[in-house]
C-alpha positions as CSV (number, residue, x, y, z in Angstrom):
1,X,0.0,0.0,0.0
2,X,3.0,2.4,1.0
3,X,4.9,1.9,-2.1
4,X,1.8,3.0,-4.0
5,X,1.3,6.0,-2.9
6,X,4.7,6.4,-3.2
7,X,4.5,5.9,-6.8
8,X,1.6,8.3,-7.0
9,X,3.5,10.8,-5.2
10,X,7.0,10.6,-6.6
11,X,6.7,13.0,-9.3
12,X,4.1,15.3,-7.5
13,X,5.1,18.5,-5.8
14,X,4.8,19.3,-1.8
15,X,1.5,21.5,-2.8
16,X,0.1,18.2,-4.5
17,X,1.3,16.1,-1.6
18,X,-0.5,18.2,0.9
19,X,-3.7,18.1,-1.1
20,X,-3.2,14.3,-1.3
21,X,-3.0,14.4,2.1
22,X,-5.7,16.3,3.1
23,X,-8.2,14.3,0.8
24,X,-6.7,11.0,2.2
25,X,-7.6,12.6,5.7
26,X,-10.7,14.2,4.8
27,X,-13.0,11.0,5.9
28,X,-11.1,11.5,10.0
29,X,-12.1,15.2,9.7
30,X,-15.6,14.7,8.8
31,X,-15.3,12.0,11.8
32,X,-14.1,14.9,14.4
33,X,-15.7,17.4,13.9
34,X,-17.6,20.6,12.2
35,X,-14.1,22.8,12.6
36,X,-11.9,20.4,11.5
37,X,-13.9,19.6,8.5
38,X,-14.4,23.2,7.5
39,X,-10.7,24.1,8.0
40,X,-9.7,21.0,5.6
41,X,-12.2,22.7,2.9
42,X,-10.4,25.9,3.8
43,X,-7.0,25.0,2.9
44,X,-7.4,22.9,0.0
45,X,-9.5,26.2,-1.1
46,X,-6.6,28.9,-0.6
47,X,-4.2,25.5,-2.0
48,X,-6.0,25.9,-5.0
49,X,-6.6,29.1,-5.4
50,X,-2.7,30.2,-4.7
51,X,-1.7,27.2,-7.5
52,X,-3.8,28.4,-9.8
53,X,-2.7,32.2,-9.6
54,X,1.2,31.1,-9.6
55,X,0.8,28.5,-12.8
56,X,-1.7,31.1,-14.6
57,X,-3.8,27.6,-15.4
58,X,-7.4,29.5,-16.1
59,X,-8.3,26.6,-18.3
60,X,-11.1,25.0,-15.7
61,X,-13.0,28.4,-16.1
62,X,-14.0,27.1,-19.7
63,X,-15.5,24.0,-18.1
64,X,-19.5,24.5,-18.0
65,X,-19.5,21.6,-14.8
66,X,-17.4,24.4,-13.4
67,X,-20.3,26.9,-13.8
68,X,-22.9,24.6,-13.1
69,X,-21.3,24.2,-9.4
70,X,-20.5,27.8,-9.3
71,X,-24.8,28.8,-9.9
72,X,-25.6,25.9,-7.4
73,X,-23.2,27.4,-4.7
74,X,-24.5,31.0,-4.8
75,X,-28.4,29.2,-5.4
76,X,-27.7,27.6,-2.0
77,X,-26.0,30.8,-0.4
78,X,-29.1,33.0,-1.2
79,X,-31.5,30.3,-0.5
80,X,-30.3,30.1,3.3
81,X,-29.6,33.9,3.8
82,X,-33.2,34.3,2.7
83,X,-34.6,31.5,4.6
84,X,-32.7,32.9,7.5
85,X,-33.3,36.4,7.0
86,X,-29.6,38.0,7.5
87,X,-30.2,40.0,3.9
């Protein structure tokens, strides 16, 4: 098991092998707790957001599943502050 990861990792960079990480961890963090869960989603955010501004790789913007999540997100953000009533 060890030696393959190791081979998935061997050519990866320390920003992919902390994103590796915190996905192979991500089933423990929904296991402890709200924070911890929420802190995992909030690094591999500012992971990916930081690798894609220092590659310039823009090409998942062209991607329509990318805009289909991105209406769904804000749909679900308005939909609770509504519901709610913080607007």
């Amino acid at each position: 098991m060890i030696a393959k990861i190791n081979k998935i990792t061997s050519n990866a960079s320390v920003i992919d092998k902390a994103v590796f990480l915190l996905f192979a961890l991500f089933p423990l963090s929904a296991i402890l707790g709200n924070l911890l869960l929420n802190l995992t989603f909030i690094i591999i955010f500012l992971i990916f957001i930081v690798d894609t501004i220092v590659n310039k790789d823009y090409h998942f913007l062209k991607d329509i599943t990318f805009w289909i999540l991105t209406f769904f997100f804000y749909y679900f953000i308005g939909k609770s502050l509504l519901q709610y009533g913080s607007i």
